[in-house]
Backbone as a ProteinNet text record, in pm:
[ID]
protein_1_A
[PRIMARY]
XXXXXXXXXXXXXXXXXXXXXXXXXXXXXXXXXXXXXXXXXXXXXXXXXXXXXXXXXXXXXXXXXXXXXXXXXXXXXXXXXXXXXXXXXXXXXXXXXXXXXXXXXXXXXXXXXXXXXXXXXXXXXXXXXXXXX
[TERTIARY]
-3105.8	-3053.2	-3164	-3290.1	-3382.1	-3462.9	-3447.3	-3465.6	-3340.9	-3223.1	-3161.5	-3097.6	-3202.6	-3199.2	-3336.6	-3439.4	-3556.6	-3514.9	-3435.6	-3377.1	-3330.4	-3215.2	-3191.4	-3234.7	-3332.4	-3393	-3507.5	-3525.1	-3628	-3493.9	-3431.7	-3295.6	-3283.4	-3278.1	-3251.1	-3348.4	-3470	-3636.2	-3621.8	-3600.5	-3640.3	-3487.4	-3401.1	-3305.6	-3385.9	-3441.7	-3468.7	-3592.5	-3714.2	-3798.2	-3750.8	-3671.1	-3584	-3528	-3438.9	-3428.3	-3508.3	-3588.3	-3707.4	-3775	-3851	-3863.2	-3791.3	-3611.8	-3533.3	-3528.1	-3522.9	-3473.5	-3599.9	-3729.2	-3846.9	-3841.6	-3841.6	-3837.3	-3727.3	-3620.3	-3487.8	-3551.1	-3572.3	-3621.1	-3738.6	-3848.3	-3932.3	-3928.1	-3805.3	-3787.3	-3640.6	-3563.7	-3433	-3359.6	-3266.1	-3204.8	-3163.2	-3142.9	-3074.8	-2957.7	-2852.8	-2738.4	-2737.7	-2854	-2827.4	-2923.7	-3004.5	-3110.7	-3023.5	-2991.9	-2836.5	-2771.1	-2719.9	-2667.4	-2720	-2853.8	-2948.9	-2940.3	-2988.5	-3006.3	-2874.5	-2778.1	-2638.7	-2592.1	-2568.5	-2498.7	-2620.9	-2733.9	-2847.3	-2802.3	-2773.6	-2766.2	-2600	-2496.9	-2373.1	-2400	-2458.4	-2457	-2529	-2654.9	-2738.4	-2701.2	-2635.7	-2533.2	-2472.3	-2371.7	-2262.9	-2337.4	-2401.1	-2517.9	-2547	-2582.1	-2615.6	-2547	-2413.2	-2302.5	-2210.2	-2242.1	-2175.1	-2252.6	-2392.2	-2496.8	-2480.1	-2480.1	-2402.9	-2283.5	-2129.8	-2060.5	-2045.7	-2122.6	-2125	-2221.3	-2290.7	-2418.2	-2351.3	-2255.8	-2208.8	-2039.5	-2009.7	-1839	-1879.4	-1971.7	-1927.3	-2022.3	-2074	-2171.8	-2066	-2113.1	-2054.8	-1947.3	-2025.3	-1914.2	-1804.7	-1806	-1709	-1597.9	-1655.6	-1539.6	-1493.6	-1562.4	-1527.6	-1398.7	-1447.4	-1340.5	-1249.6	-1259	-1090.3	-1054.3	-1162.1	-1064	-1055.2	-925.1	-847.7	-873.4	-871.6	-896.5	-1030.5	-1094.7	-1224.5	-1231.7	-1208.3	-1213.2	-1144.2	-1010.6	-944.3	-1004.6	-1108.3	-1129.8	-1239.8	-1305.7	-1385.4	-1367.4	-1256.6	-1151	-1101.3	-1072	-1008.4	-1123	-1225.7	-1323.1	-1387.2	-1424.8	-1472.5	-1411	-1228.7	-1122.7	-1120.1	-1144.1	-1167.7	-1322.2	-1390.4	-1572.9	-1526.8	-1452.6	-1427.6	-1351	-1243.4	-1182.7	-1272.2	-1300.7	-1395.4	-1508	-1578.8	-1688.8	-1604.9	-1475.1	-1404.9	-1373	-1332.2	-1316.2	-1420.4	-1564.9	-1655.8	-1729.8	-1728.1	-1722.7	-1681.2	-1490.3	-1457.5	-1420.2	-1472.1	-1528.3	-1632.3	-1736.1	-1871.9	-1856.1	-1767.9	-1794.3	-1625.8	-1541.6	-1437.9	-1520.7	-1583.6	-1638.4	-1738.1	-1818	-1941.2	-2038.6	-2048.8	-2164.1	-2278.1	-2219.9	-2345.6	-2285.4	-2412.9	-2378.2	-2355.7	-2217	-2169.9	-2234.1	-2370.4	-2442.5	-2538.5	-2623.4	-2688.2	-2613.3	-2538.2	-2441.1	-2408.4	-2427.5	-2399.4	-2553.1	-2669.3	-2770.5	-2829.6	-2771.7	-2792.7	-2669.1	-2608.8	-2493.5	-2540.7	-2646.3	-2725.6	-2866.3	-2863.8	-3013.4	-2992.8	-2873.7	-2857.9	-2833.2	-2816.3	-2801.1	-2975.1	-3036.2	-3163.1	-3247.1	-3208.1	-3275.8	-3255.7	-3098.9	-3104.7	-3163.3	-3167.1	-3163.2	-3388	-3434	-3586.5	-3539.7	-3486.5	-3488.8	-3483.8	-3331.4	-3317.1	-3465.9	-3498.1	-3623.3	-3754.3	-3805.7	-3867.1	-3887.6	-3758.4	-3690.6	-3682.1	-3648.4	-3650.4	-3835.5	-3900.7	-4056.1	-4111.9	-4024.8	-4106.4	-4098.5	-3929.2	-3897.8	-3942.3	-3976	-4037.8	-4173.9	-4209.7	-4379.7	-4417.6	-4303.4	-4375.9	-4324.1	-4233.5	-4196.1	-4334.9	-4354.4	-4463.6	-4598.8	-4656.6	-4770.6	-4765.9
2032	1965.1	1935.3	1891	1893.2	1995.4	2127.3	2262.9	2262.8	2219.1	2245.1	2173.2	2034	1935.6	2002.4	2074	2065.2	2209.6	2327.8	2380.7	2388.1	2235.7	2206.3	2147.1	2059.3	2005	2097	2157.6	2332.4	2348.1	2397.1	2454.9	2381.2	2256.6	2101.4	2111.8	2126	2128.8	2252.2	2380.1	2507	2553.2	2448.1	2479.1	2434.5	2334.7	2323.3	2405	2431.7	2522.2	2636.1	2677.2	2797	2755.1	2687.3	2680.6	2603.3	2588.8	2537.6	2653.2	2798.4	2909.3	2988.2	2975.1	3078.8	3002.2	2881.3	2809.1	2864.1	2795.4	2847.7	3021.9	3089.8	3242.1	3281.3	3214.2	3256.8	3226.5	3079.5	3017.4	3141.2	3159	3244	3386	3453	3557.6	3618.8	3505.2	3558.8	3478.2	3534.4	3446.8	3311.3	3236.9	3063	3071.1	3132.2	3131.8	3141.6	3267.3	3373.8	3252.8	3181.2	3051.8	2971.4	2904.3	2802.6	2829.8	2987.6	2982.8	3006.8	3063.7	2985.9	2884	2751	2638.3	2582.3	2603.9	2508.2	2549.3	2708.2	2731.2	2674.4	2685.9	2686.9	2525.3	2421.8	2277.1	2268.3	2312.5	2309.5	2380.8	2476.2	2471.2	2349.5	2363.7	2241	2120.3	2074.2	1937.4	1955.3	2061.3	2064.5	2088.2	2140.3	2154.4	2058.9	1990.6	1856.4	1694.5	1727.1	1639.6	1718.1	1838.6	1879.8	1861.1	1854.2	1790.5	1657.8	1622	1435	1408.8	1499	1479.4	1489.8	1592.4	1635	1533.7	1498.8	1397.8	1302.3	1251.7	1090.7	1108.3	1213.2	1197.4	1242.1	1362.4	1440.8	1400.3	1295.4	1218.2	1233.4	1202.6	1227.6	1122.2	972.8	863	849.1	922	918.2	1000	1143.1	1193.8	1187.1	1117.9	1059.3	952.3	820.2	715.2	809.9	859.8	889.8	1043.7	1122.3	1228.3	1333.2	1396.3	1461	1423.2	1278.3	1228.7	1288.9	1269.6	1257	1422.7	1498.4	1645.1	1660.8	1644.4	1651.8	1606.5	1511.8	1404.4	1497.4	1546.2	1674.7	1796.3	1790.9	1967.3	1916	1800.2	1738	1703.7	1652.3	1651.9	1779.2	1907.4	2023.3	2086.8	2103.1	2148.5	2070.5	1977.2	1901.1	1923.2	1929.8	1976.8	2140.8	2224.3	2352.7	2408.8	2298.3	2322.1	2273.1	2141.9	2089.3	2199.7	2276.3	2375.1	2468.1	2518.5	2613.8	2580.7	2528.7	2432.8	2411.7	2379.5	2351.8	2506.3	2598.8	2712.4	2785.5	2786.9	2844.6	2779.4	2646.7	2611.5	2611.3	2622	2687.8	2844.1	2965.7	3076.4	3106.4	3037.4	3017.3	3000.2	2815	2804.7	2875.5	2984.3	3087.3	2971.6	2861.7	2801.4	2878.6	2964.9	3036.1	3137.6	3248.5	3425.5	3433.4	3501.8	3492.5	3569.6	3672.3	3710	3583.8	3519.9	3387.2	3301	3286.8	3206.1	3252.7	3377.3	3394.9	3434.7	3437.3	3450.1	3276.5	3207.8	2990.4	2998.6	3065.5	3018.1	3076.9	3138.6	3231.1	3126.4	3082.1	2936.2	2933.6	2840.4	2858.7	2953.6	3042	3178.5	3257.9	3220.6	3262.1	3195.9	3051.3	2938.1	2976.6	2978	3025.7	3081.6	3250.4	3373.1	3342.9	3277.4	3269	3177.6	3012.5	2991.3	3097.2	3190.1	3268.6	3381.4	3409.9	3511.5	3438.8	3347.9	3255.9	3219.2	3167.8	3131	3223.9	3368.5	3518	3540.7	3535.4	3542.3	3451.7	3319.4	3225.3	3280	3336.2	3338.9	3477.6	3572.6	3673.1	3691.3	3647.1	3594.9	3514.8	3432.1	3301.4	3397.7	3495.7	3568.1	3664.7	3736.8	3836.4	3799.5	3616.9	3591.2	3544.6
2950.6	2833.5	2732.4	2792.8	2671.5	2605	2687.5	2595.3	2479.7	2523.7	2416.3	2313.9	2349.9	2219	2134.8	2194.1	2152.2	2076.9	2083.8	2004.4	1879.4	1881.6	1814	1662.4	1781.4	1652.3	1588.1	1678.7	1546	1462.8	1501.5	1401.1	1281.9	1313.1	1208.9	1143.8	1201.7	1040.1	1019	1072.6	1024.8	891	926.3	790.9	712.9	667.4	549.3	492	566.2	589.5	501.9	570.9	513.8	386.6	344.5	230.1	105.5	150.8	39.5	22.7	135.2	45.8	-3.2	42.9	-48.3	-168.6	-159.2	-273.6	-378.3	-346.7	-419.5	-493.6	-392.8	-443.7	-521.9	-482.6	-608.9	-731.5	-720.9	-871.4	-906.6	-899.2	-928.4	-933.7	-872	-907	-976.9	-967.2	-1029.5	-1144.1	-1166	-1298.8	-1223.9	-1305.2	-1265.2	-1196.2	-1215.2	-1148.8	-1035.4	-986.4	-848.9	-780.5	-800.6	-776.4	-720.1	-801.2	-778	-684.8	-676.6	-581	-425	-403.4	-304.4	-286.7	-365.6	-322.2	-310	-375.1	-372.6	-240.1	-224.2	-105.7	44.7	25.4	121.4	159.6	82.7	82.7	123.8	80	167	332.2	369	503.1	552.6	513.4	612.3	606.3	521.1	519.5	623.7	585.9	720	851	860.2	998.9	1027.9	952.5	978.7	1034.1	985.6	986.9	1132.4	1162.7	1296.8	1410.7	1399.3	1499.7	1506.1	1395.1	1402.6	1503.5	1448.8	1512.2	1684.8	1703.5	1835.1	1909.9	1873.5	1913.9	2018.8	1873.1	1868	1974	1928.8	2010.9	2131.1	2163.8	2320.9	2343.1	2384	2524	2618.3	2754.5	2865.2	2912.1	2884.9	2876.4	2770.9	2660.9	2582.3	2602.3	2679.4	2674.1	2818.3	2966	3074.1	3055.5	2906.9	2872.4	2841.6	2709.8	2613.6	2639.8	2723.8	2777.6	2597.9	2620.9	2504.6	2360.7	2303.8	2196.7	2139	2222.3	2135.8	2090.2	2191.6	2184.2	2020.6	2030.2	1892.9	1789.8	1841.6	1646.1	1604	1714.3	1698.8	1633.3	1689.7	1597	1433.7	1441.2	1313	1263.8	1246.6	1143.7	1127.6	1202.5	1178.7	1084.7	1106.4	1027.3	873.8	871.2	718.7	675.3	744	674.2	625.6	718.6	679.8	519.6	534.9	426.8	315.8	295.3	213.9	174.9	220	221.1	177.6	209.2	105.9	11.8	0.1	-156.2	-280.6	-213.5	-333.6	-333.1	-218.9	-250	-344.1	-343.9	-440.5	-572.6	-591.9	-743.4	-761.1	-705.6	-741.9	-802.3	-713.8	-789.8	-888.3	-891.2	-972.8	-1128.9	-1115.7	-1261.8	-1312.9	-1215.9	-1307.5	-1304.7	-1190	-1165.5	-1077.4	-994.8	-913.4	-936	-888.1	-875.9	-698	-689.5	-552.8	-431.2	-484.2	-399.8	-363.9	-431.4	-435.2	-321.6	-355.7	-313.1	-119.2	-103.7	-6.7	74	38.5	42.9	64.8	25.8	56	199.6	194.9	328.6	429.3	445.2	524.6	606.4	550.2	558.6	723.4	783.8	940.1	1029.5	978.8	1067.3	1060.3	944.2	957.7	1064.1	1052.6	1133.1	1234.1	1309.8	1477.3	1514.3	1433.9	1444.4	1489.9	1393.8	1419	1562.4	1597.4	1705.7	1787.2	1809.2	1920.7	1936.4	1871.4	1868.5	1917	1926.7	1961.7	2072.2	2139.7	2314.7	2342.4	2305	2400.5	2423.9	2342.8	2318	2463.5	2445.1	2517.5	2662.3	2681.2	2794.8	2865.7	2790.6	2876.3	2889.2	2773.5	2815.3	2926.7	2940.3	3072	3191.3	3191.5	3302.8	3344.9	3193.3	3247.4	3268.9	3292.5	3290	3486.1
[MASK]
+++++++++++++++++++++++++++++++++++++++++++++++++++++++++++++++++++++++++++++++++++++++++++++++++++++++++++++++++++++++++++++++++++++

């Protein structure tokens, strides 16, 4: 369990990591829009990344879901299902009003999948190195 809090929390600093140099390099190499939409979309995932590590933290400890069983599971599904829609929503008024360029945009929603993607590459590194020493 504490490899995979200690995971986690790489994941949790390496989002922002990550989007402070996409954010940086958009700005410096592209128009404002396609920028924007780096940092806007880069800042709607890691929020929500952030607020689903919250949720999970705080509801699925072991005594919580030992007490209330079923409930807690659901309040779990029901706040994910409202962060989801919510994130579709300012999505598609972000590229509805011609506030971001929707490649940008999908290039910032990318921020945590980059992050894992370096975690998972990392823990495979660790783990066959400590095998082959």
């Amino acid at each position: 369990m504490q490899d995979l809090q200690k995971i986690v929390n790489f994941v949790t600093k390496t989002n922002w990591l990550v989007l402070l140099v996409a954010g940086s390099a958009g700005l410096m190499m592209a128009p404002v829009k396609f920028a924007m939409g780096i940092i806007l979309g880069g800042l709607i995932v890691v929020i929500n990344f952030h607020f689903l590590k919250n949720t999970l933290k705080n509801r699925l400890n072991s005594d919580a879901v030992l007490a209330k069983g079923r409930s807690i599971v659901s309040n779990v599904l029901i706040r994910y299902c409202i962060r989801f829609v919510a994130t579709g929503v300012i999505i598609a008024l972000l590229i509805s009003k011609h506030i971001v360029h929707p490649l940008g945009l999908v290039i910032g929603l990318s921020v945590v999948v980059a992050s894992i993607f370096l975690a998972t590459a990392l823990e495979l590194k660790r783990i066959f190195f400590k095998e082959a020493v």
